[in-house]
C-alpha positions as CSV (number, residue, x, y, z in Angstrom):
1,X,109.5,73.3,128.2
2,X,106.7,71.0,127.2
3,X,108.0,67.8,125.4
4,X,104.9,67.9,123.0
5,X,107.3,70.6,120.9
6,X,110.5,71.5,119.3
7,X,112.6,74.3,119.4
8,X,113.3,74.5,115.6
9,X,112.8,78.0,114.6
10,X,109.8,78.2,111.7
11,X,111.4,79.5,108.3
12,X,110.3,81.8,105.6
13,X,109.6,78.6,103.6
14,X,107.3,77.8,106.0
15,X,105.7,81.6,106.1
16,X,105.4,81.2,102.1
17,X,103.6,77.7,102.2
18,X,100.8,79.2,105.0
19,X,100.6,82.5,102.6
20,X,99.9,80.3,99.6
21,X,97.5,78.2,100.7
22,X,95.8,80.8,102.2
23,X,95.3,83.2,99.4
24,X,94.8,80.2,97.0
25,X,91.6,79.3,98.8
26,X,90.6,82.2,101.0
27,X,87.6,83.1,98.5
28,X,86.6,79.3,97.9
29,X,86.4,77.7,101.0
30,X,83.7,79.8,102.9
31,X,81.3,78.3,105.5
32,X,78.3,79.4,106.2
33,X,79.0,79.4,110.2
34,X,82.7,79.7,110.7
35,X,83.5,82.0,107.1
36,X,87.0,81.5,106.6
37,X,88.2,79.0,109.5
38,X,88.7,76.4,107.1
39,X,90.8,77.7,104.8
40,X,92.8,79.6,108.1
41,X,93.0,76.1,110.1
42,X,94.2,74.4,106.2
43,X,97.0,76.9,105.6
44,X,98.1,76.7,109.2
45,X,99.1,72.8,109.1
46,X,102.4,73.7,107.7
47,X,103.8,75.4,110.6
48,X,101.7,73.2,113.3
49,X,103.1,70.3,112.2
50,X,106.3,71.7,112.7
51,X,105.8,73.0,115.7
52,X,103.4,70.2,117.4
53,X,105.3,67.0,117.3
54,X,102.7,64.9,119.1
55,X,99.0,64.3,117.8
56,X,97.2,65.5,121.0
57,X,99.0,69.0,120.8
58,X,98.7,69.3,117.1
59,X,95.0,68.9,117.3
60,X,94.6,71.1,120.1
61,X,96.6,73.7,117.8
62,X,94.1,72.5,114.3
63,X,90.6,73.2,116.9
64,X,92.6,76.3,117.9
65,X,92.0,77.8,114.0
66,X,88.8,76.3,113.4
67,X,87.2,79.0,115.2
68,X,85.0,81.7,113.6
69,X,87.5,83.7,111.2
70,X,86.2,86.4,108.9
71,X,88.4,89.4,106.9
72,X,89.7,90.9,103.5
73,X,91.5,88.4,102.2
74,X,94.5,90.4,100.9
75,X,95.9,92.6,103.7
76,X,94.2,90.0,106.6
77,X,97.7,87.7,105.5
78,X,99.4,89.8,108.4
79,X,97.3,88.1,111.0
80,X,98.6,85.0,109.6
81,X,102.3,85.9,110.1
82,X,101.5,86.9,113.7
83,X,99.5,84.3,114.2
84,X,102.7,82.0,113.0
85,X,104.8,84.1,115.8
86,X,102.5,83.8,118.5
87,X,102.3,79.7,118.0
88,X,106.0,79.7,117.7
89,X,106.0,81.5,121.1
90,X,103.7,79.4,122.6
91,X,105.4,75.7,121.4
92,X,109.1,77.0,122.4
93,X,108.2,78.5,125.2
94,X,104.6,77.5,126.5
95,X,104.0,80.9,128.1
96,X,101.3,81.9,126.2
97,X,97.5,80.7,126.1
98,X,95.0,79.6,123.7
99,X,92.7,82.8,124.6
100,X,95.8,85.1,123.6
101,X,96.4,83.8,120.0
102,X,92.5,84.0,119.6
103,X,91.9,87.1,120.9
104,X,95.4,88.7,119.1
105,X,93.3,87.2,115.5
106,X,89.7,88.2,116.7
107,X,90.9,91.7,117.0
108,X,92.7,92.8,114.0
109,X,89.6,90.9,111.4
110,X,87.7,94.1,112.1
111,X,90.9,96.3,110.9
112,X,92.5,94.6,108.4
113,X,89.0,93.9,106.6
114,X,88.8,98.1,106.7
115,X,91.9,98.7,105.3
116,X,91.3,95.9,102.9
117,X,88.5,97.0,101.6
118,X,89.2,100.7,101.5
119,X,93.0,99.5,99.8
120,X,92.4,96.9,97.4
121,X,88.3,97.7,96.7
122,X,88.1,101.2,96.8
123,X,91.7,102.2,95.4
124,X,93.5,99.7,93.2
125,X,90.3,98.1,92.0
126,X,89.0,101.8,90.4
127,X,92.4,102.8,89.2
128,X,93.0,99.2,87.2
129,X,88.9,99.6,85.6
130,X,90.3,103.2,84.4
131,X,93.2,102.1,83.2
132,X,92.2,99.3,81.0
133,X,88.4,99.9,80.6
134,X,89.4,102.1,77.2
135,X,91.0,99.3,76.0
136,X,88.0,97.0,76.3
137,X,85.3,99.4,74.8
138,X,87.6,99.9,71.8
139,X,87.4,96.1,71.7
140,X,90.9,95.1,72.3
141,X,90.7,91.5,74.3
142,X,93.6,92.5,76.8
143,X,91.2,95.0,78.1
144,X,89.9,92.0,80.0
145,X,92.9,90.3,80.5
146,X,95.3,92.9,81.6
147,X,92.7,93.6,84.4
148,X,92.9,90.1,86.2
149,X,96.5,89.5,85.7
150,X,97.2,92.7,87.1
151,X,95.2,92.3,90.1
152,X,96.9,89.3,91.0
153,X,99.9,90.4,90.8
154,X,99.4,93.4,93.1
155,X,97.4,91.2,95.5
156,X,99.8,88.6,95.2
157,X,102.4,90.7,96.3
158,X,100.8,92.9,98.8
159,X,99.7,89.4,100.6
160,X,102.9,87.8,100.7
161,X,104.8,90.8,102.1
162,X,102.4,91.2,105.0
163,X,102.4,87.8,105.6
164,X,106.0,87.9,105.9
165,X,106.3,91.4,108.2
166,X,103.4,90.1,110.3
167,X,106.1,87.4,111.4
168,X,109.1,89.2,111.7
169,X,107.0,92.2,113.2
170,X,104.7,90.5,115.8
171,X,101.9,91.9,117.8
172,X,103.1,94.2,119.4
173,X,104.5,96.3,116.3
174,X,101.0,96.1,114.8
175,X,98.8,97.1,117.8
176,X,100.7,99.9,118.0
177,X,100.1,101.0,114.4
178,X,96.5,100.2,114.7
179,X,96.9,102.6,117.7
180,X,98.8,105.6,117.1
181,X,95.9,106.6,113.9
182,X,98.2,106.0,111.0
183,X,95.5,103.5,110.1
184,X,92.6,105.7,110.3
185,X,94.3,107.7,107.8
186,X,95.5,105.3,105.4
187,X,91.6,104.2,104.9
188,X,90.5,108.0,105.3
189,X,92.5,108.4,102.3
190,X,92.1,105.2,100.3
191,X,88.5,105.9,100.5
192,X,88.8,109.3,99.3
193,X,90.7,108.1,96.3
194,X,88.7,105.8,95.2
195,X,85.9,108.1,95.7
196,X,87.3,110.1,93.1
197,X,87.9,107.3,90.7
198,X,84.6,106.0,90.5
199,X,83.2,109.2,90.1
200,X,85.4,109.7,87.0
201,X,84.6,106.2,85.9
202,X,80.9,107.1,86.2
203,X,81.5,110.3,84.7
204,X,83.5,108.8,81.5
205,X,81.6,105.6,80.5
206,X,77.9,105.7,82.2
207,X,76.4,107.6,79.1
208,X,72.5,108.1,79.1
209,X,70.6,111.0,77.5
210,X,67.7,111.6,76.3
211,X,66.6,112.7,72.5
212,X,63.1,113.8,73.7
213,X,62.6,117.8,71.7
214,X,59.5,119.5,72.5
215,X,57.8,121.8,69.5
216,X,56.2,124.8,69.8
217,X,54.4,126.2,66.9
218,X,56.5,127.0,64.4
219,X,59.6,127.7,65.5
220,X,63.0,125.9,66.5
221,X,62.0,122.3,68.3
222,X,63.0,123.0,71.9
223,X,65.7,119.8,72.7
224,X,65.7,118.5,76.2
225,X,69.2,117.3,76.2
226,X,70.7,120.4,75.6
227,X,69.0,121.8,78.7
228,X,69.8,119.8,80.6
229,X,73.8,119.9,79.5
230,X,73.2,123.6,79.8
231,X,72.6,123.0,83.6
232,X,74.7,120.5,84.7
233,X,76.3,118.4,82.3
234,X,75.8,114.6,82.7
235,X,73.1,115.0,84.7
236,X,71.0,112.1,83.6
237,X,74.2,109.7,84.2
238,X,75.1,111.5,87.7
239,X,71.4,110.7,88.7
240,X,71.5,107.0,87.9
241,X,74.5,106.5,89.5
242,X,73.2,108.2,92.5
243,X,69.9,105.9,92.2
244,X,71.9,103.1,92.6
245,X,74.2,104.0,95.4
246,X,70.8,105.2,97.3
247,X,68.6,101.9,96.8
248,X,72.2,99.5,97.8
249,X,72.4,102.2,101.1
250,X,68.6,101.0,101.9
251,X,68.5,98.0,100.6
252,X,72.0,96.3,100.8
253,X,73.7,94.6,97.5
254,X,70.4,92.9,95.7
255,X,72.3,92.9,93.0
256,X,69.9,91.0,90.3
257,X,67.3,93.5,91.2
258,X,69.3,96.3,90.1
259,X,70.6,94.6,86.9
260,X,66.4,93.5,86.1
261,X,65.8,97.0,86.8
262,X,68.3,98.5,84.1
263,X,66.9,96.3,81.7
264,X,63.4,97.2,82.3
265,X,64.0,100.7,82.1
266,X,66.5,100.6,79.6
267,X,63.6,98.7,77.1
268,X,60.7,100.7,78.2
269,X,62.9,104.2,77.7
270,X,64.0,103.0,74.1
271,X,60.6,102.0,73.4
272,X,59.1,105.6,74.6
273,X,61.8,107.6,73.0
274,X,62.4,108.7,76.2
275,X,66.3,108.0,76.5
């Protein structure tokens, strides 16, 4: 056993400090070249220090975690607790190289960031906007509140227990999840759901129509809006919506443009009478 460690056995202490730090800063410290490395390596010190008593090993360990590090920032706390295991392994035992811990966190940013994203962005993120976006539009202020305190306390917890069962669970335990296609159809079905909800958000609160009514002679004014509800209702809305989604597929998230845009045509429609 190498005499630049000690055998004391990391404790959930420990875990909790790396988790903290971590989701503290893991949307504030971004580089443009390494993402989040900085804020990985930061959290990290905790359990290297621990675990690398001498200052040559503990800044092989800190140069170890400054290496390019990118995923969601909620369910990507379970490479942390691996990573924490796989450190462990290495300082008590010294059987396990550099290239392994890298590679074990290279591999699982791709996954996690899906499930992430499909999880917390395309599932809880929709269902919290439909519960509390009545309560906002009736212009009660814990419509905006609610929202963010709620958020963080689901993401609070959800990072903190995969931290945790990253540690206890190891690599092994989550390369075979990410194998045996339980994963594919947790996102499959994340994504569906949230699918669903922003359609009914879209549905519910994007409201555009139109009070154009076309006269013919004499007789009842023909009123546009009423055709169109006769066809599909919520067309107008439904076609916005899908205008968006179409120009952010092409284009990618210019979000300013799309926002000017609106405005624009949200103006030069009043103006017209045309919506």
């Amino acid at each position: 056993m190498s005499t630049d460690v000690v055998s004391s056995k990391i404790t959930k202490k420990d875990i909790t400090k790396v988790w903290f730090i971590y989701y503290m800063g893991v949307e504030l410290s971004n580089s443009y070249e390494r993402l989040q490395s900085l804020i990985f390596c930061a959290s990290m010190i905790p359990v290297l220090k621990k675990l690398y008593t001498t200052k040559e090993a503990l800044s092989e360990a800190l140069t170890r975690h400054l290496n390019f590090f990118n995923t969601e920032g909620v369910a990507g706390t379970i490479i942390h607790g691996i990573t924490i295991a796989m450190e462990e392994q290495k300082a008590n035992e010294d059987n396990l190289s550099e290239t392994a811990i890298t590679g074990i966190k290279t591999g699982l940013m791709g996954p996690m960031a899906g499930i992430g994203d499909a999880v917390i962005w395309g599932a809880i993120m929709p269902l919290l906007i439909a519960l509390f976006l009545p309560l906002a539009m009736n212009g009660n202020a814990m419509g905006g509140i609610l929202p963010l305190v709620t958020y963080t306390g689901i993401t609070l917890a959800i990072s903190y227990v995969l931290c945790h069962r990253g540690y206890s669970l190891g690599k092994e335990s989550i390369l075979g999840l990410l194998q045996d296609g339980r994963i594919k159809e947790l996102i499959n079905g994340a994504s569906i759901l949230g699918l669903f909800m922003m359609g009914a958000l879209s549905a519910s609160y994007v409201k555009i129509t139109t009070p154009f009514k076309l006269s013919i002679l004499e007789g009842q004014p023909i009123v546009l809006q009423e055709i169109l509800d006769s066809i599909v209702p919520g067309l107008l809305p439904m076609l916005a919506v899908f205008g968006i989604y179409i120009y952010l597929k092409k284009k990618g998230p210019r979000y300013n443009i799309i926002l000017t845009a609106i405005i624009v045509i949200s103006i030069l429609s009043s103006l017209t009478g045309i919506l």
